[in-house]
C-alpha positions in Angstrom: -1.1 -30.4 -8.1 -3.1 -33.6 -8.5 -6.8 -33.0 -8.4 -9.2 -36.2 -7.6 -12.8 -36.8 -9.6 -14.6 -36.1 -6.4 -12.9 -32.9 -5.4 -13.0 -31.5 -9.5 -16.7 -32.2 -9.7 -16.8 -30.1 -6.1 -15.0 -27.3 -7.6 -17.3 -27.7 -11.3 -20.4 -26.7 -8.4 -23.4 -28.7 -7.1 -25.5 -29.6 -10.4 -22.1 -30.7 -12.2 -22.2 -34.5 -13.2 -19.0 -34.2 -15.2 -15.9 -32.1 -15.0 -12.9 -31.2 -18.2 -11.2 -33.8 -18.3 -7.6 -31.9 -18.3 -8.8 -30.9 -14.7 -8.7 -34.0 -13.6 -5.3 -35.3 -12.3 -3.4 -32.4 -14.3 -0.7 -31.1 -12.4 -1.2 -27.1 -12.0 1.9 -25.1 -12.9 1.8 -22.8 -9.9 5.0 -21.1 -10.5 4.1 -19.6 -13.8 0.4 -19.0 -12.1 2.5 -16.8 -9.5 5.3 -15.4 -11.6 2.3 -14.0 -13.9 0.1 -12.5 -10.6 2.9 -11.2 -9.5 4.0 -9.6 -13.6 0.2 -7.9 -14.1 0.6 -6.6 -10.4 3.4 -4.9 -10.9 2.4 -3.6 -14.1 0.1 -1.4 -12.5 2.2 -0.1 -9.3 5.1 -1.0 -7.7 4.0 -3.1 -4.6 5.9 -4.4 -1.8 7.2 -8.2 -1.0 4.1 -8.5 1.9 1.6 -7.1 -0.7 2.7 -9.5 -3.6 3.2 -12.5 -1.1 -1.0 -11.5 0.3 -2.3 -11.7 -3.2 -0.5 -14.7 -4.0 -2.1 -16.8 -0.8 -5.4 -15.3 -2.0 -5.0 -16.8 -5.2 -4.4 -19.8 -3.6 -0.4 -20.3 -4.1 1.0 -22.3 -1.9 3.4 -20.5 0.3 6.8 -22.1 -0.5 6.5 -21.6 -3.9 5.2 -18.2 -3.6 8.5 -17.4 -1.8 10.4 -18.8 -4.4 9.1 -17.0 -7.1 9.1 -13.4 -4.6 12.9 -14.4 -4.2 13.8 -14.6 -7.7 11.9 -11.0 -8.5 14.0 -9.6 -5.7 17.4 -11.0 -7.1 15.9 -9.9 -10.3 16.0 -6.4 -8.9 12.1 -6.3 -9.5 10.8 -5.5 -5.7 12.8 -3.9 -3.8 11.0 -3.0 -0.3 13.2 -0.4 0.8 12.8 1.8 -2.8 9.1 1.1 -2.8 8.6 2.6 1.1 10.6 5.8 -0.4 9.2 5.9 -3.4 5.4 5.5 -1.8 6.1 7.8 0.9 7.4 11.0 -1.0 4.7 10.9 -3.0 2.0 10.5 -0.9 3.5 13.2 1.1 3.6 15.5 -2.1 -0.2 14.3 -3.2 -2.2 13.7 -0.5 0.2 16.0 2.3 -0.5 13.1 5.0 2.3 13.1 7.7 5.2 10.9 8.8 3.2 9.2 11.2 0.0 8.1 8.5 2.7 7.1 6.4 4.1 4.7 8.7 0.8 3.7 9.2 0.2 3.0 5.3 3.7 1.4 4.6 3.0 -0.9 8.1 -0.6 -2.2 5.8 1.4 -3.1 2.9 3.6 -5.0 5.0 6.8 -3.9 5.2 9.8 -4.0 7.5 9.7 -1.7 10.5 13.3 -1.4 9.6 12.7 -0.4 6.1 10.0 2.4 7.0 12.1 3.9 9.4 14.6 4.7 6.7 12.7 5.7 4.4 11.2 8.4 6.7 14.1 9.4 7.9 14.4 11.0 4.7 11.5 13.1 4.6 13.1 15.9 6.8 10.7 18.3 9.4 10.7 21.2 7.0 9.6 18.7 4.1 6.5 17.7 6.6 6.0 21.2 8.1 5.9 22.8 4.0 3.4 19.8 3.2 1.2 21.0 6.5 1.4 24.5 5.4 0.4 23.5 1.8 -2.3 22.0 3.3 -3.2 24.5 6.0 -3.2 27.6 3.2 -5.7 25.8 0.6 -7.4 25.1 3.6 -7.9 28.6 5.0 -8.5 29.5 0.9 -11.8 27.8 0.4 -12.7 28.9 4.4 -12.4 32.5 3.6 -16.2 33.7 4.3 -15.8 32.0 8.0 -15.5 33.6 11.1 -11.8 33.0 12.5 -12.5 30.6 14.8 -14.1 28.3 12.9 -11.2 28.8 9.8 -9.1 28.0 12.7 -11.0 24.9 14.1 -11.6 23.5 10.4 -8.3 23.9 9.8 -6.9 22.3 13.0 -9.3 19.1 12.0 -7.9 19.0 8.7 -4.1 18.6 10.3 -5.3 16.5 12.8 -6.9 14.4 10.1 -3.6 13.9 8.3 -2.0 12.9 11.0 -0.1 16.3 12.1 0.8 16.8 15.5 -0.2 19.8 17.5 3.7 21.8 17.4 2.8 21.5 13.3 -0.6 22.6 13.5 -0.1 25.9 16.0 2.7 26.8 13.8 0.4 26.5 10.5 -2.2 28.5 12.3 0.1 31.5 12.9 1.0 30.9 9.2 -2.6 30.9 7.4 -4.7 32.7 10.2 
């Protein structure tokens, strides 16, 4: 990309009277700008297509060539949206023992395909939830020993609530812990 005098000393800041000189009319290599973004993202978690593509625009990549370059990673076997919404969702089930629901919720932020979620939750069964719940419910009900049971039982229903469980989950965690 071609910058003009004006719009480099702009970009220099308002007391700038010159600007580098290999800013000026310098094409920018924008490809190589986003195939290394998207390289240091990845280095730190897998992200999805939507999340790569976000950080890209902010960057200021234009959009065509930000698709390329998410095209090639995909062929390249790099991102992979349906692996990532598995991969993200058993572990933050596992971790942070949020629900099915939340993690719709979460994979929906990061941009990906409704499709795509719908399969990878699929996979978590309703025992996998309910142990996460009960996980959940039990270290709960551990540091709410000294309570009276109605309040262990309120606290705890907030806490499933809070992760997203739906009522049939929490009564049967309550019978469970209480």
């Amino acid at each position: 990309m071609l910058i003009s005098k004006e719009d480099a000393l702009k970009l220099a800041g308002s007391g700038a009277t010159s600007v580098a000189p290999d800013l000026v009319n310098e094409p920018r290599d924008y490809v190589g700008a986003a195939q290394t973004i998207c390289l240091n993202a990845l280095a730190v978690r897998a992200k999805s297509r939507g999340e790569l593509a976000a950080q890209l625009k902010r960057r200021g990549i234009p959009l065509e060539v930000a698709d390329e370059v998410l095209d090639r990673l995909e062929r390249s076997k790099l991102i992979n949206d349906l692996d990532f919404a598995r991969a993200w969702s058993k572990s933050r089930l596992s971790s942070k023992k949020i629900s099915k629901r939340v993690l719709a919720q979460e994979l929906r932020r990061k941009e990906v395909a409704d499709d795509l979620i719908a399969i990878a939750l699929d996979e978590i069964s309703s025992d996998d939830e309910y142990e996460a719940a009960l996980q959940l419910g039990e270290r709960k009900a551990r540091s709410l020993q000294n309570y009276a049971e109605d309040m262990r039982e309120r606290r705890i229903t907030s806490a499933l609530a809070r992760k997203g469980y739906n009522y049939g989950i929490i009564s049967r965690v309550l019978k469970e812990v209480c």
